[in-house]
C-alpha positions as CSV (number, residue, x, y, z in Angstrom):
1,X,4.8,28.1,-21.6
2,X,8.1,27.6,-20.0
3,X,8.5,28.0,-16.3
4,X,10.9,30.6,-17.1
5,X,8.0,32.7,-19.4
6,X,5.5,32.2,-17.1
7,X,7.3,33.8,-13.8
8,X,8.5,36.5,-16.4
9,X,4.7,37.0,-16.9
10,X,3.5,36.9,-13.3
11,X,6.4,39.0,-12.0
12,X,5.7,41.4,-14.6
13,X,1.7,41.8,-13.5
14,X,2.8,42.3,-10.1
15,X,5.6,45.0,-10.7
16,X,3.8,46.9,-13.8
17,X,0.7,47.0,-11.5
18,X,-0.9,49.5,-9.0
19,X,-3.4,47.6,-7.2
20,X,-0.5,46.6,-4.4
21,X,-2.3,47.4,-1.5
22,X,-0.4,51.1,1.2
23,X,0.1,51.0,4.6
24,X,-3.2,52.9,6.3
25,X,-2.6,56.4,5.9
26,X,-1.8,56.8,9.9
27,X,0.8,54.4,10.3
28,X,3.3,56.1,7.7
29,X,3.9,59.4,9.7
30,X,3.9,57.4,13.2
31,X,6.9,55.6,11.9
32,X,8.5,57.4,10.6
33,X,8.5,60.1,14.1
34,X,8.3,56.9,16.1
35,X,12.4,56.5,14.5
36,X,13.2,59.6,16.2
37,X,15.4,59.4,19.8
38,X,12.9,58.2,22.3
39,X,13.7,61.2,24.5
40,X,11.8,62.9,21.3
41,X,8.7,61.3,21.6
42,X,5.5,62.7,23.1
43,X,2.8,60.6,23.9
44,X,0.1,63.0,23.8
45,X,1.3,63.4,19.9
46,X,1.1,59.9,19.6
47,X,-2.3,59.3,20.7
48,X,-3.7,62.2,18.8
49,X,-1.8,60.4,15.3
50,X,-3.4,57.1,16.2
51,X,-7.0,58.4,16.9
52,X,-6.8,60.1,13.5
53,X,-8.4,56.6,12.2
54,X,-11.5,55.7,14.6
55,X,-12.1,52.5,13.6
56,X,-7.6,51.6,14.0
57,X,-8.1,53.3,17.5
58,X,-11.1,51.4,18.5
59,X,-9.4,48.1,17.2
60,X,-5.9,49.3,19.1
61,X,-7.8,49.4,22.5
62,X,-9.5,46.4,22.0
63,X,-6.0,44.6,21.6
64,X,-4.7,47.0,24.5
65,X,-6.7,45.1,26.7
66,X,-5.4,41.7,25.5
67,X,-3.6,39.6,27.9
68,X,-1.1,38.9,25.0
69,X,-0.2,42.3,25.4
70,X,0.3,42.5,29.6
71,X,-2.7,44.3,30.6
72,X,-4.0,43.4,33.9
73,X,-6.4,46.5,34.2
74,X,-8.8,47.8,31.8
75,X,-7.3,50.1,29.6
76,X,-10.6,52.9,28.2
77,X,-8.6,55.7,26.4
78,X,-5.5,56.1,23.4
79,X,-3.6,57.9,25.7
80,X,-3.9,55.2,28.9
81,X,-2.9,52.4,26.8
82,X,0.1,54.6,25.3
83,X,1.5,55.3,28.8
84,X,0.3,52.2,30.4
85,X,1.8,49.6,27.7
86,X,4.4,52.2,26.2
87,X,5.3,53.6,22.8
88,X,6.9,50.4,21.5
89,X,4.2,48.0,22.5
90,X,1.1,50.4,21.5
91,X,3.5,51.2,17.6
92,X,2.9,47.0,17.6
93,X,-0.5,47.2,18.1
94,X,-1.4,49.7,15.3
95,X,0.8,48.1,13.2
96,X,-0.8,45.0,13.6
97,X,-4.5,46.5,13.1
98,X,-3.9,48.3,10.1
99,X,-2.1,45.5,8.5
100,X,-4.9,43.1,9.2
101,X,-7.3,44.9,7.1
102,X,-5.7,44.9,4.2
103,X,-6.1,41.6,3.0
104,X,-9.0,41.2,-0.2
105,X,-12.1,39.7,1.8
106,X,-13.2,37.1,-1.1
107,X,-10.7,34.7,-0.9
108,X,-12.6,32.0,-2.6
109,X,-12.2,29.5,-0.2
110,X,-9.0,30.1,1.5
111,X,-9.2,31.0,5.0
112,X,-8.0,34.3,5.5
113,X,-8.1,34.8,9.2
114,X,-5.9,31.7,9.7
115,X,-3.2,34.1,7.2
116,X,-3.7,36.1,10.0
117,X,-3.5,34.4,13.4
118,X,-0.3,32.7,11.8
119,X,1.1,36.2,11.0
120,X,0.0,37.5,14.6
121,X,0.9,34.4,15.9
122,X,4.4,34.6,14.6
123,X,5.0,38.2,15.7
124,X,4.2,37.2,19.1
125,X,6.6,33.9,19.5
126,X,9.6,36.3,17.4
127,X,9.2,38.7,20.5
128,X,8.9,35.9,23.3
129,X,12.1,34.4,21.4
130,X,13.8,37.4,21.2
131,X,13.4,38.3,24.6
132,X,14.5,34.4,25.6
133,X,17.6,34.9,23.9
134,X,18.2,38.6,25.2
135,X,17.8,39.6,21.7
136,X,18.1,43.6,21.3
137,X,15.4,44.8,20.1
138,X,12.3,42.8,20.7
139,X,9.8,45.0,19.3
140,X,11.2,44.9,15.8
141,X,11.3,40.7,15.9
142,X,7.3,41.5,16.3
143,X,7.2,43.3,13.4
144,X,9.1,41.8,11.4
145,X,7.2,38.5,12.3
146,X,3.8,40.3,11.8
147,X,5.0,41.4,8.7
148,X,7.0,38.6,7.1
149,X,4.5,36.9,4.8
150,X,2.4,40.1,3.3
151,X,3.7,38.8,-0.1
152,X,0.3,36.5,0.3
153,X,-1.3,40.2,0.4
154,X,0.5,40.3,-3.4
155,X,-0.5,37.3,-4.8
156,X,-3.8,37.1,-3.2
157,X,-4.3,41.3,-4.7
158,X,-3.1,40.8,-8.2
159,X,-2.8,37.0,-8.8
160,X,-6.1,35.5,-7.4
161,X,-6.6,32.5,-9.7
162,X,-3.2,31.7,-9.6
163,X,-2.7,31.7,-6.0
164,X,-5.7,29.7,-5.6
165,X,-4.5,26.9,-7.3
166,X,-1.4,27.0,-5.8
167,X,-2.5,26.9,-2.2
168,X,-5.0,24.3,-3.5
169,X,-1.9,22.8,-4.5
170,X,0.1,22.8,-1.1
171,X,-3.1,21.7,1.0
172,X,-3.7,18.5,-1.1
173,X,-0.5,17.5,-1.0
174,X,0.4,19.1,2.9
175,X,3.4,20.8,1.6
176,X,5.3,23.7,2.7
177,X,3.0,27.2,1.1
178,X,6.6,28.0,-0.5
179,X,7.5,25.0,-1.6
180,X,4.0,24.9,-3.7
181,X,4.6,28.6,-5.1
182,X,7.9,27.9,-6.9
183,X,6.2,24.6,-8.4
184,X,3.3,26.4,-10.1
185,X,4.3,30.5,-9.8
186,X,8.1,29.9,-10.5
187,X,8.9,32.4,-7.3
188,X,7.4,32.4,-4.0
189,X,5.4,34.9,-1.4
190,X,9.2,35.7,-0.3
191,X,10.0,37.7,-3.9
192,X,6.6,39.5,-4.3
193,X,6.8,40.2,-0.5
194,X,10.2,42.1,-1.2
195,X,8.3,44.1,-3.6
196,X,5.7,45.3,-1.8
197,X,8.1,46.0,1.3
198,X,10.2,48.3,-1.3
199,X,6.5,50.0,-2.0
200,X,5.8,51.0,1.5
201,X,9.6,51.7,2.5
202,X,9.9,49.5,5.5
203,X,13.6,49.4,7.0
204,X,15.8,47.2,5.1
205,X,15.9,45.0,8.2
206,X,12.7,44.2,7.6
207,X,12.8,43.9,4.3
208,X,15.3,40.9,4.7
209,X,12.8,39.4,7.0
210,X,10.3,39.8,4.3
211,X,12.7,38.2,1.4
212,X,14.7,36.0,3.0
213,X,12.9,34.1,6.4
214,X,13.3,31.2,3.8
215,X,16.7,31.3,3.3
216,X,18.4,32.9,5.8
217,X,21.4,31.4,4.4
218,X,21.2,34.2,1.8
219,X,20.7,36.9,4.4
220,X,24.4,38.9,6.1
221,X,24.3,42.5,7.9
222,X,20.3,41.2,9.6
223,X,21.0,37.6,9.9
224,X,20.2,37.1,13.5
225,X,16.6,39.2,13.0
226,X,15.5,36.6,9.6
227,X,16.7,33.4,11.8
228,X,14.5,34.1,14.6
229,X,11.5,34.9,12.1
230,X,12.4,31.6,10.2
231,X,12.4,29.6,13.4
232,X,8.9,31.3,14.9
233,X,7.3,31.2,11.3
234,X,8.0,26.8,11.3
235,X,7.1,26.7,15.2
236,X,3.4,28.5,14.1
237,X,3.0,26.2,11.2
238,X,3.9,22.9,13.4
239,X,1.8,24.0,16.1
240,X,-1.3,25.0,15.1
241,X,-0.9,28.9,14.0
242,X,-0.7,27.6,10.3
243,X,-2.2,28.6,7.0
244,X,-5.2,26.1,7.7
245,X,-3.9,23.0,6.8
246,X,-1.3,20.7,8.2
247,X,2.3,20.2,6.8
248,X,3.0,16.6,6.2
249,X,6.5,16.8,7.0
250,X,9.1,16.1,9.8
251,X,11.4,19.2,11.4
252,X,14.1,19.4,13.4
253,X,14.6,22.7,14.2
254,X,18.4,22.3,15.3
255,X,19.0,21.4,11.5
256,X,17.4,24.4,10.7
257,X,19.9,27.3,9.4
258,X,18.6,30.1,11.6
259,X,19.3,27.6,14.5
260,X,22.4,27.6,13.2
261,X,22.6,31.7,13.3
262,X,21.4,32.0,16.1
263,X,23.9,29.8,17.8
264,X,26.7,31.7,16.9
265,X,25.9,35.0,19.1
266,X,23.8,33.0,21.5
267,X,25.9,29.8,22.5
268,X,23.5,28.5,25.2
269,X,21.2,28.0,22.6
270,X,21.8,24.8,22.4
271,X,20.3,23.8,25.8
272,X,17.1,26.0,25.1
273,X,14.1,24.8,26.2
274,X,12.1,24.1,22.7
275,X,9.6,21.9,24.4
276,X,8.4,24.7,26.9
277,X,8.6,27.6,24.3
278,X,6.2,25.2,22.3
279,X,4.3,25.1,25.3
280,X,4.1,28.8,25.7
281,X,2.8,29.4,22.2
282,X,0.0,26.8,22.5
283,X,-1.5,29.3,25.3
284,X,-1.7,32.1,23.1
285,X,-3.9,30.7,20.5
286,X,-7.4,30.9,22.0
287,X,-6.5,34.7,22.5
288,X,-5.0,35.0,19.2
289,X,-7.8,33.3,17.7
290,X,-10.2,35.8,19.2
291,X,-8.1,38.5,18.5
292,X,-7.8,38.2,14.8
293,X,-11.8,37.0,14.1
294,X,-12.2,40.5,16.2
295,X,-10.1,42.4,13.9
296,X,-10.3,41.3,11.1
297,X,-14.0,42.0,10.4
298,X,-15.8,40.3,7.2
């Protein structure tokens, strides 16, 4: 079978298909009122949405009280952590809890709460850059960090064996996850992610960060919003917040083509401090570490 056939084949299992996982049944209706004008928004509304789910409340409080999040008191209700830590920052949190569960539990070797500190991990150093940079809108570089690699939630679903082999594949050899994907599947995490982002109708802002974080070459009205997810996703997997196995491979992240992007609008870039952002993320893995083992319950 040509490469050609065989992506035909895969691509067609995934699209043809109803297995694809749906965003927890709370979170659709909170985003969609949490798009309204924020002068709109009630929090008691909020809270009572979120505690609709007991076990996505109970998991939202318990990263309410992370210090990742900037609690310095202990946060006991829904409602405290909404107006202590604010509707964006709480909307992150539930996001992040209900997308943690969805990945299949039998993995067959492959380590799926590193998936998810990487994915967590990500979200949080696309915020911290955003806000370095004086990006706009913070909250939505966390999410579309958090979200940018849920094609593995494809493949993993509906092409098991496959993908298996393929990370297999990319650990042996300490290649990049992608680069292994288009060797054996013919398309990468990036193209089944696109699909599955169309499925649960996130903002096509998002969707870009889903399809395109690598090749934000490809990527024109979002640009600046798949840069910083490409840069935060290749700081994770060169500084420990990686898929579980180490990347054989030099970077230079000014050669990079977000760096690149990002330059453009942010011209001081150039002098950032890469060395202390690096820094920075290393002090959030023990807490993302405990976070995601927490959350994301065998």
């Amino acid at each position: 079978m040509t490469s050609h056939s065989k992506k035909s084949v895969l691509m067609s299992r995934i699209e043809g298909l109803r297995q694809i996982p749906t965003v927890p049944a709370v979170l659709q209706p909170l985003l969609q009122y949490l798009e309204l004008p924020s002068e709109q928004l009630d929090v008691q509304k909020i809270t009572e949405m979120i505690a609709q789910d007991e076990s996505l409340a109970a998991q939202c409080l318990q990263m309410a009280n992370s210090p990742l999040f900037g609690t310095w008191q202990k946060i006991e209700s829904l409602k405290a952590a909404v107006m202590g830590l604010g509707i964006q920052r709480v909307t992150d949190i539930a996001v992040s809890c209900g997308v943690l569960n969805m990945m299949p539990k039998d993995l067959g070797g492959i380590n799926s709460v590193a998936f998810w500190e990487h994915s967590l991990g990500c979200a949080l150093v696309c915020r911290h850059f955003a806000r370095k940079i004086s990006y706009p809108d913070p909250g939505k570089a966390y999410l579309a960090g958090l979200l940018h690699d849920i094609g593995i939630i494809v493949n993993l679903w509906l092409l098991p064996h496959e993908f298996r082999s393929t990370f297999e594949l990319a650990r042996s050899r300490g290649i990049p996850l992608a680069e292994a994907e288009q060797e054996t599947l013919g398309f990468t995490h990036c193209e089944s992610g696109m699909l599955l982002a169309e499925h649960w109708s996130l903002a096509p802002d998002l969707r870009e960060s889903v399809s395109l974080h690598h090749a934000t070459d490809e990527s024109a009205e979002h640009a600046r919003l798949v840069a910083l997810v490409e840069l935060s996703d290749l700081l994770c997997r060169m500084s420990g917040l990686n898929y579980g196995y180490v990347e054989r491979c030099e970077v230079n992240l000014l050669n990079q083509t977000g760096f690149s992007v990002l330059s453009k609008g942010h011209p001081d870039l150039k002098d950032f401090d890469w060395a202390r952002l690096t820094f920075e993320l290393e002090s959030y893995m023990d807490e993302v570490h405990s976070l995601v083992y927490a959350i994301y319950r065998k």
